[in-house]
C-alpha distance (Angstrom), angle and dihedral (degrees) to the residues before:
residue distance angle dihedral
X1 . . .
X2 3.92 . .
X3 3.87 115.7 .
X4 3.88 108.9 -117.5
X5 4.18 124.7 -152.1
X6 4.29 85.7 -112.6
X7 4.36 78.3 57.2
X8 3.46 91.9 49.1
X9 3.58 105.5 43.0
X10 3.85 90.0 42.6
X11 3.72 87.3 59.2
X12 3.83 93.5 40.8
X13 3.75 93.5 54.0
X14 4.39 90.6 50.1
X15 3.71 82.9 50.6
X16 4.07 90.8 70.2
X17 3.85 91.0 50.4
X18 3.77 102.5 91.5
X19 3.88 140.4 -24.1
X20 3.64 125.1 25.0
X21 3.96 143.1 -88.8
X22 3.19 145.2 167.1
X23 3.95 132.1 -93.8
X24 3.64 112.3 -160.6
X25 3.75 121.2 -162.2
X26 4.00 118.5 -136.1
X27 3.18 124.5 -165.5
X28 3.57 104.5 -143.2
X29 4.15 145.2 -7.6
X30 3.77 93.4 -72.7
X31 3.55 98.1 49.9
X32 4.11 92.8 35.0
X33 3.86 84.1 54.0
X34 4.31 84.6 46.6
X35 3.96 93.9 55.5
X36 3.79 92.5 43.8
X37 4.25 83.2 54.1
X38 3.48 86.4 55.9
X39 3.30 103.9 59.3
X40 4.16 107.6 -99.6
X41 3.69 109.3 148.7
X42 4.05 87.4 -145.5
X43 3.89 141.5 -5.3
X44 4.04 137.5 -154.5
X45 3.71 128.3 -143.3
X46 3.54 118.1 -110.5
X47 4.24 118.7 -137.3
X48 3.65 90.6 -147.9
X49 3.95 106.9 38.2
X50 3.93 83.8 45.4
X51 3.97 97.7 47.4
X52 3.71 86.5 52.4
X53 3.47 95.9 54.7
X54 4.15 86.4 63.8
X55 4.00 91.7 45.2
X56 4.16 85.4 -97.8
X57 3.13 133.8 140.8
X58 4.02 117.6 -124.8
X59 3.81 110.4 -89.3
X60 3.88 87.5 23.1
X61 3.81 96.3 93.4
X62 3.64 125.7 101.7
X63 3.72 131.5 -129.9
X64 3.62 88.1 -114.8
X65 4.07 90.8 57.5
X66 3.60 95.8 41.9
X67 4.02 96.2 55.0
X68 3.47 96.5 47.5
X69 3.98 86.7 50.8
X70 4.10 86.6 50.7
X71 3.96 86.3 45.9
X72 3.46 96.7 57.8
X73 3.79 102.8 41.9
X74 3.84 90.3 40.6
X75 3.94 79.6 65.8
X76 3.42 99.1 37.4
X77 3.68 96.0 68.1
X78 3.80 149.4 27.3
X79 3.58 106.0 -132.2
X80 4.10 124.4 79.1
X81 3.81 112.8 -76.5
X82 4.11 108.7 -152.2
X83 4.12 108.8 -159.3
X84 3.70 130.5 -125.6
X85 3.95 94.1 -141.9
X86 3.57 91.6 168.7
X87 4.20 103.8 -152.8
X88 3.67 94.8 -25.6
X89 3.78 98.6 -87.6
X90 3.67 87.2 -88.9
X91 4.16 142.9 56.4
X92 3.90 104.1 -143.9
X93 3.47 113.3 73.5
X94 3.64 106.8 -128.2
X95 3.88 87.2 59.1
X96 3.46 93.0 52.1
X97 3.53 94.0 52.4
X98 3.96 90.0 53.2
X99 4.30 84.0 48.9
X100 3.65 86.8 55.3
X101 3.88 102.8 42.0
X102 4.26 80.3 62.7
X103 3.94 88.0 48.9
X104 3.79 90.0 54.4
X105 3.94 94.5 48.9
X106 4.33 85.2 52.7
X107 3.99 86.4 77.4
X108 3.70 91.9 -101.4
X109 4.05 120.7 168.0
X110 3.56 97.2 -171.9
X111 4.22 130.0 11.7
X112 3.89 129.0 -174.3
X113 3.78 128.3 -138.8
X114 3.66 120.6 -157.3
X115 4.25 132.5 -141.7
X116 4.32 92.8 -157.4
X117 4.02 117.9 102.5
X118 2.82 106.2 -168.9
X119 3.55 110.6 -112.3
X120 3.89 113.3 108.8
X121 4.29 90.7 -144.8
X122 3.82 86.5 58.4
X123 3.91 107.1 20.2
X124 3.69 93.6 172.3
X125 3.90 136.9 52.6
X126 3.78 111.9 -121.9
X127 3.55 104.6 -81.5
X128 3.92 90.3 -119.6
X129 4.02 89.5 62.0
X130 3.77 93.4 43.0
X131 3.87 92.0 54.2
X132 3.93 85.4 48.9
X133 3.96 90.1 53.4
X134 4.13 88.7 52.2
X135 3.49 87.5 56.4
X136 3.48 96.4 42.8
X137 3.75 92.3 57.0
X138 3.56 94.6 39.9
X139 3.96 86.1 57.9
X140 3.74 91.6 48.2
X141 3.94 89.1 52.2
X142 3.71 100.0 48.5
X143 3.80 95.0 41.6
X144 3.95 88.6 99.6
X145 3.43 95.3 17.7
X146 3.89 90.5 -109.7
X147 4.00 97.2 162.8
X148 3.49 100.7 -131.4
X149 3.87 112.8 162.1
X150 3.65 110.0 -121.1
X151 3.73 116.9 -142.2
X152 4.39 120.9 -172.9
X153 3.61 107.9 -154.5
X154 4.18 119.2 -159.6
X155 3.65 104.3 -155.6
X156 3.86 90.5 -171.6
X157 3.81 95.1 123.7
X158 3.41 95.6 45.8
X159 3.84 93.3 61.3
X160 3.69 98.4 42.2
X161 4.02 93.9 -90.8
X162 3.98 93.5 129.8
X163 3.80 99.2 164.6
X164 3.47 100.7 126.6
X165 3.94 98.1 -163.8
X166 3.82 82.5 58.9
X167 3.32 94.3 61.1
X168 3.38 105.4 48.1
X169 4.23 94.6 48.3
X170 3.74 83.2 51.6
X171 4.14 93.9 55.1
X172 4.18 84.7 31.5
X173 3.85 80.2 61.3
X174 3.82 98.3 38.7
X175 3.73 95.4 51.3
X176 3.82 90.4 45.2
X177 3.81 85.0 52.8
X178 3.91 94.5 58.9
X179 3.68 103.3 -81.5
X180 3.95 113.7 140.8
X181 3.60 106.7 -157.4
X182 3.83 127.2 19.5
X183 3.65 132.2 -130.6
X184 3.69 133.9 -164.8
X185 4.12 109.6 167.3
X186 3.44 119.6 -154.8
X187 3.88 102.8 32.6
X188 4.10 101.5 134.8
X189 3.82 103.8 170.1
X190 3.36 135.9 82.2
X191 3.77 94.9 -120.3
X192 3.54 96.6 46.5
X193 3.57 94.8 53.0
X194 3.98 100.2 44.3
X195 3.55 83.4 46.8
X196 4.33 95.3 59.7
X197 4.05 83.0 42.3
X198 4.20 94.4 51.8
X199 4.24 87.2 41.4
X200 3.74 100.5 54.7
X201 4.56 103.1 27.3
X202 2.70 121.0 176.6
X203 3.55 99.2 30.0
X204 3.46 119.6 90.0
X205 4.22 121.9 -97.8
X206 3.51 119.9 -139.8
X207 4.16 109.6 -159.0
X208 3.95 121.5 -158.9
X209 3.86 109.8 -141.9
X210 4.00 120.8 -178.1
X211 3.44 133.0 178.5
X212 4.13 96.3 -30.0
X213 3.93 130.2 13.0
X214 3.74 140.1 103.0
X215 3.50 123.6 -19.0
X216 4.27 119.3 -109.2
X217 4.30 77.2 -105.9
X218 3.91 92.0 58.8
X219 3.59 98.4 37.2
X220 3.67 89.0 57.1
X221 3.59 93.8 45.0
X222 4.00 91.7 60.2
X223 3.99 83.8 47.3
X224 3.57 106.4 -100.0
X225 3.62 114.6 165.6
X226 4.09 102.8 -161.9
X227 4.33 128.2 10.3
X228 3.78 115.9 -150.9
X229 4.31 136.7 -166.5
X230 3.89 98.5 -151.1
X231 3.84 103.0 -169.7
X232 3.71 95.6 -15.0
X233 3.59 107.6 108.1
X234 3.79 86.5 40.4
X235 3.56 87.4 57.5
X236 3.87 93.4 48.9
X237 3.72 85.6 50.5
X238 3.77 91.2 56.7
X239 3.78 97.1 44.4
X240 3.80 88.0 58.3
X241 3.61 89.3 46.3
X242 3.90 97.2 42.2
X243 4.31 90.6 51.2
X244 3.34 90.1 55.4
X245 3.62 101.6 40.3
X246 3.99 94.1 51.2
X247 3.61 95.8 44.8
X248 3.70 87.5 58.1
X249 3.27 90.0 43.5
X250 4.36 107.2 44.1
X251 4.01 89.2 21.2
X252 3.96 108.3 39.5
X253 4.01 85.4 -141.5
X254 4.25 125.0 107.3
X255 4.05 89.1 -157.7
X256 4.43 84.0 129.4
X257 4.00 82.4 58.9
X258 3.69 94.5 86.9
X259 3.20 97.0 63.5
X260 4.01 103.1 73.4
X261 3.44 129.5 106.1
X262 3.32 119.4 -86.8
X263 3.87 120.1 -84.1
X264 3.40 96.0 -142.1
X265 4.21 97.9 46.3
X266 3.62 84.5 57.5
X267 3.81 95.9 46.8
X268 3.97 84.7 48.1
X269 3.71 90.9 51.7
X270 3.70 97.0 48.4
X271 4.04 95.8 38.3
């Protein structure tokens, strides 16, 4: 019997009740379809592994890209698919709200909505438009009572706004205007994180881990609710790709070659 988007997003939304697992972020079908092989109950696109993909840069994709890429891995697999939908493709809130109304109809069980602009001088929208946005999405996702987890991302770490009592008011605020599950990339320490848990409970704490950090066991322990990669495994994909590519290229040699995974594992896994 086929899995439908109301299946998915039902089992998406149980996932956030208790414990803790991991989220990994393909890039693509094939590697979507390679995570659900695996074993991972659901995935969530990634901006930057995606926009790569189409020779972008992250935050240089368009709505239009991005839903098709949600459309086809939504139908690529079985298990939940969470979206990467960056700041909504818009800034007022009314067009977000339309941007997310097409993110729904993609298949989606769970989308993202980011507070950053952009701009480096003023990294963040005023916190009174951001809350607006939240709501604005939430609107968009209940207006055929579609399910769709709502997470509110605060991207203030990840543009050099470290004030941690910032950030927690702002996902205070974001969860109190509808969002489901909170979101504060590029928290690292212990503190920081138990801190974003304690300020939003009961609502469910999504924690961005990268090439080092705490272990699924630790994260849990602090009362994180979900762990995702980002762009990492896109980025591990690439430095495979880029070795082998520049020693062909500088050294006239294909030594790096060897080391790929094997044809016919992949062929098995996608038979």
């Amino acid at each position: 019997m086929p899995v439908t988007s109301a299946d998915k997003r039902a089992t998406f939304k149980k996932m956030h009740e208790r414990g803790c697992f991991v989220l990994p972020n393909p890039y693509d079908v094939g590697t979507a379809k390679a995570l659900q092989h695996l074993g991972f109950k659901a995935v969530a696109s990634t901006s930057a592994g995606f926009a790569w993909t189409i020779g972008k840069a992250d935050n240089h994709v368009t709505v239009d890209d991005v839903c098709d890429h949600l459309t086809a891995i939504c139908a690529a697999v079985d298990i939940p698919v969470n979206a990467d939908f960056e700041g909504g493709f818009a800034v007022k809130p009314e067009d977000v709200a339309v941007n997310v109304a097409r993110g729904v109809k993609t298949g989606v069980a769970g989308l993202s909505i980011e507070d950053s602009t952009g701009d480096k001088d003023r990294p963040l929208f005023d916190a009174a438009l951001a809350v607006e946005r939240i709501k604005a999405a939430r609107g968009a996702i209940d207006a055929n009572h579609s399910g769709v987890l709502l997470t509110g991302r605060c991207e203030g770490f990840l543009w050099g706004v470290t004030d941690l009592k910032l950030v927690t008011e702002r996902l205070q605020a974001y969860a109190a205007a509808g969002a489901d599950c909170l979101y504060a990339p590029g928290i690292k320490t212990k503190e920081e994180i138990a801190a974003v848990v304690k300020a939003v409970h009961p609502k469910p704490v999504n924690l961005l881990i990268g090439a080092s950090g705490l272990s699924v066991k630790q994260a849990e322990e602090l009362g994180v609710r979900r762990i995702s990669v980002g762009g990492s495994l896109a980025r591990n994909a690439w430095a495979g790709f880029m070795k082998a590519a520049r020693e062909m290229a500088e050294q006239g040699s294909f030594t790096d070659l060897a080391h790929g995974y094997p044809g016919g594992e992949l062929n098995k896994m996608f038979r």
